[in-house]
C-alpha positions, 0 to 999 in steps of 0.5 A, a space after each residue: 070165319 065168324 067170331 062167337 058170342 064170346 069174342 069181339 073182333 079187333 076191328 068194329 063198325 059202330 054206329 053213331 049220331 054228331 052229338 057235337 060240333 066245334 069250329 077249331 079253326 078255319 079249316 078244322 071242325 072237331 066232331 064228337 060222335 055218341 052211340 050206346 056201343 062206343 063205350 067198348 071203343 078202344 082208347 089207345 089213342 096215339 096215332 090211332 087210325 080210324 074210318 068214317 064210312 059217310 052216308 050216300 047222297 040219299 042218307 043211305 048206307 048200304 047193307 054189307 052184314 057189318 053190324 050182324 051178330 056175331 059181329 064179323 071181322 072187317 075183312 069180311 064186311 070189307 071185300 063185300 064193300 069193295 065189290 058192290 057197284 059205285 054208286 052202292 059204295 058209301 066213301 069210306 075215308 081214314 081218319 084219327 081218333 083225336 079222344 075217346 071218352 068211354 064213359 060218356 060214350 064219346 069221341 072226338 074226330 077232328 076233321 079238314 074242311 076243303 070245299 065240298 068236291 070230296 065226300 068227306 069234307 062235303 059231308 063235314 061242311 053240312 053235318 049237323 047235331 043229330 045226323 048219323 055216320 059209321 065209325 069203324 075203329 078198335 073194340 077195347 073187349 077184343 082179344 087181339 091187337 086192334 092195329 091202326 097205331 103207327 107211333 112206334 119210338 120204342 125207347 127212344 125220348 128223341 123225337 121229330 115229327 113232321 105232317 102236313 094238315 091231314 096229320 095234325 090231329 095225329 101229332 097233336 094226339 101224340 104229343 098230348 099223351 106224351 104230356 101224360 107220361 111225363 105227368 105219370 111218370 117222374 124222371 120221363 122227359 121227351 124232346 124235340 120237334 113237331 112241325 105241322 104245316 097247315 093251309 093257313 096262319 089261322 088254322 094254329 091250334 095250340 090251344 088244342 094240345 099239351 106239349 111235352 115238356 122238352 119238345 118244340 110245336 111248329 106250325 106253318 102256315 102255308 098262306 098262298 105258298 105250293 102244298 109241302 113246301 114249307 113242310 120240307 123246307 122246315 123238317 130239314 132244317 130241322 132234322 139237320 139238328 136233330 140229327 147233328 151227331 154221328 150217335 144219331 147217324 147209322 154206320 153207312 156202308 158195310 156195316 148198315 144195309 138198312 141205312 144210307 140206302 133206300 133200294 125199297 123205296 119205289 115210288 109209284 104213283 098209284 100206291 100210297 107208300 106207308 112203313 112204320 118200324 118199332 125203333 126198338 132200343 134207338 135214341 132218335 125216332 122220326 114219324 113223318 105223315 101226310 102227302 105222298 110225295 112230300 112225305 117220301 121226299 122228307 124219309 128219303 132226304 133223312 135215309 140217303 143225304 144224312 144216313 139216317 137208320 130207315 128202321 128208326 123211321 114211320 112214314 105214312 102216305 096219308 094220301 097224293 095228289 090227283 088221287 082219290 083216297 082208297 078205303 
């Protein structure tokens, strides 16, 4: 099914050009992309998942019908990505919309660097003004949802939000907005804690973020020390404080099937496990974000040891260890 000229798809590729490059840190870059049809590009921000889909290593990409008028649906131009040959596919990575300037036709993508064995990080550590990639994110015209968007706190002001390097441009995306609020809306005051753990002391970049006003922004350096380490160390600490009242706590036991329990949760090692609730009318709501197993480690310390309401949890398996990030 294909959609008409009259409407646009939730979803869309766009081709852009690197119109800027920024050092933020030792291993961030910050790219800002331009191409005439990001004008349309959606600009609900948060944390807002886009993809790159990277050149192959001729600077080719493959034809798949995604920019064919009408213009398809993802899922169409996806599955014939997914059966084309390895060496046709273009790497496809996931990232977050960390701006989005529609009357400029802009938007900034800030991105890891570690070395070059990945496609992504390969590509960013040579990529220069003027080179052209593919964008797949929501088209601002379309009728539907765009998706893509796992920050859901509902009404809650109470926030912990914990991640390693791969969710910094997210938190620090959210906790920015989260200023605007405040800003627009008098009366509104957000509180409690983003950590952040990032390869080294020299990757802190609060120059690149507004925190809310009642929120704390932590950031730790890894410096030599194991990946996940002081993330986990830190959140729950933290989360012990964050969560110190029974008002904080679900009801365990019979009362809560949802909490105190995690008969979900089955890890394995080949899926990314990835939930995000609306936390409705709750008072506290965690968003946890970066490698598998840290991440599943810190949602199931929150479920099982302080009996926290799984439903008032987003975690999100960016990626594992020893794995290849799937498109």
């Amino acid at each position: 099914m294909t959609t008409s000229n009259n409407s646009y798809p939730s979803t869309r590729a766009y081709r852009v050009q690197v119109a800027a490059r920024q050092s933020l840190s030792e291993h961030f870059v910050r790219f800002t992309f331009s191409g005439d049809e990001v004008q349309h590009f959606g600009t609900d921000r948060l944390d807002q998942r886009i993809k790159l889909l990277f050149p192959l290593a001729d600077g080719s990409y493959t034809d798949i019908g995604m920019f064919s008028d009408p213009r398809p649906t993802m899922m169409q131009w996806y599955q014939a990505w997914r059966l084309l040959e390895e060496d046709q596919r273009n790497p496809m990575r996931t990232y977050t919309v960390r701006q989005v300037r529609p009357e400029q036709a802009e938007v900034d993508v800030d991105v890891v660097l570690h070395g070059t064995e990945g496609p992504a990080s390969a590509w960013a550590s040579t990529a220069q003004i003027g080179d052209e990639i593919v964008i797949v994110g929501p088209d601002s015209r379309a009728d539907t949802t765009n998706g893509g968007i796992d920050f859901k706190p509902g009404e809650a002001t109470d926030l912990l939000l914990a991640g390693d390097e791969t969710a910094a441009p997210a938190i620090l995306s959210i906790l920015t907005q989260l200023a605007e609020r405040e800003q627009a809306e008098p009366g509104l005051r957000y509180t409690g804690h983003a950590l952040i753990e990032v390869p080294s002391d020299t990757d802190v970049m609060d120059a690149e973020v507004t925190v809310p006003s009642g929120m704390t922004l932590t950031w730790l350096g890894r410096n030599g020390a194991g990946h996940g380490e002081k993330l986990t160390a830190a959140a729950k600490q933290t989360a012990a404080e964050f969560y110190r009242d029974a008002d904080a706590r679900a009801s365990v036991g019979a009362n809560s099937a949802s909490a105190g329990q995690d008969t979900e949760l089955v890890e394995d090692e080949n899926i990314l496990l990835w939930e995000s609730p609306d936390a409705g009318s709750a008072q506290r709501y965690a968003w946890l974000a970066g490698e598998a197993g840290v991440i599943t480690g810190l949602r199931r310390h929150l479920v099982k040891e302080l009996g926290v309401d799984r439903k008032t949890i987003a975690f999100m398996g960016y990626w594992r260890h020893g794995r290849a990030e799937g498109a």
